[in-house]
C-alpha positions in Angstrom: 110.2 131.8 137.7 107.0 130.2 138.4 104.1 131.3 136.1 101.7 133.7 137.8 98.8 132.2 139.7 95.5 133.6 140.3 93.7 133.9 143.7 91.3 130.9 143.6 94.7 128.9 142.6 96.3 129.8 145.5 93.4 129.3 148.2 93.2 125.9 145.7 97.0 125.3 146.8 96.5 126.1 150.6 93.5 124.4 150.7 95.6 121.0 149.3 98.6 121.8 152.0 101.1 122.4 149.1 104.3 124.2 149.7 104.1 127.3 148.2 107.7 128.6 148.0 107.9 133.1 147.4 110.1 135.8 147.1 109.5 139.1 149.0 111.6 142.4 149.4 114.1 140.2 148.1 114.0 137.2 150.4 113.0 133.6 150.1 110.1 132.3 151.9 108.2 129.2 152.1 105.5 127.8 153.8 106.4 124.3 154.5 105.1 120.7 156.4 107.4 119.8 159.5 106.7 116.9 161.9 104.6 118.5 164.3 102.7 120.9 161.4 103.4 123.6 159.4 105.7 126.6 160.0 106.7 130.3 157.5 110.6 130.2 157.2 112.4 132.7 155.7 115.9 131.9 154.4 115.6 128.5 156.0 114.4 129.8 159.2 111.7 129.6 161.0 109.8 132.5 161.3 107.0 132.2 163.9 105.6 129.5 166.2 104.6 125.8 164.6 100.9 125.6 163.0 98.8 122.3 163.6 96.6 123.8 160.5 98.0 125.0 157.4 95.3 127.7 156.7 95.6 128.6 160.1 99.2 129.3 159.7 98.8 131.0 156.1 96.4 133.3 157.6 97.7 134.3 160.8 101.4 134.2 159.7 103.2 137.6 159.5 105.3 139.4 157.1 106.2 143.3 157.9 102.5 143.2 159.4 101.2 141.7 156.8 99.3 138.4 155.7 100.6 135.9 152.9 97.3 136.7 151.3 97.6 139.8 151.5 100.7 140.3 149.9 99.6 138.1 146.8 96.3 140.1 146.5 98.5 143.5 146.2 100.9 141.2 143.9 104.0 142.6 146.4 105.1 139.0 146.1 106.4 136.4 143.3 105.3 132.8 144.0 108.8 131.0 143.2 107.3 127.5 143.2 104.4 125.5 144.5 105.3 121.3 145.5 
């Protein structure tokens, strides 16, 4: 298990395009870099259309209605590993 991160840390991470790798209602999910950007997958799929900009993606991507950020502010989320 990763150690637990703070807000700034993460916006630190996003703002760096790091891979920030999380588990949620029991599912793996990562944001990740792919040739043409950056895309949400969820148990190795894609979840979602491709993102030129990785804050972009991390803010407009969607989980059960919800934002990433969102999720990690109400800690319903474990970060699992940031690359």
């Amino acid at each position: 298990m990763y150690n637990k991160q703070t807000y700034e840390q993460i916006i630190e991470f996003i703002q760096q395009h790091r891979e920030i790798e999380f588990e949620y209602e029991n599912k793996q999910y990562a944001f990740l870099a792919v040739k043409d950007g950056f895309v949400l997958v969820c148990d190795n799929k894609t979840q979602g259309p491709v993102f030129v900009d990785y804050e972009e993606m991390v803010k407009e991507s969607r989980i059960n209605g919800h934002t990433f950020l969102d999720l990690f502010k109400s800690e319903e989320l474990t970060i699992t590993a940031v690359l």
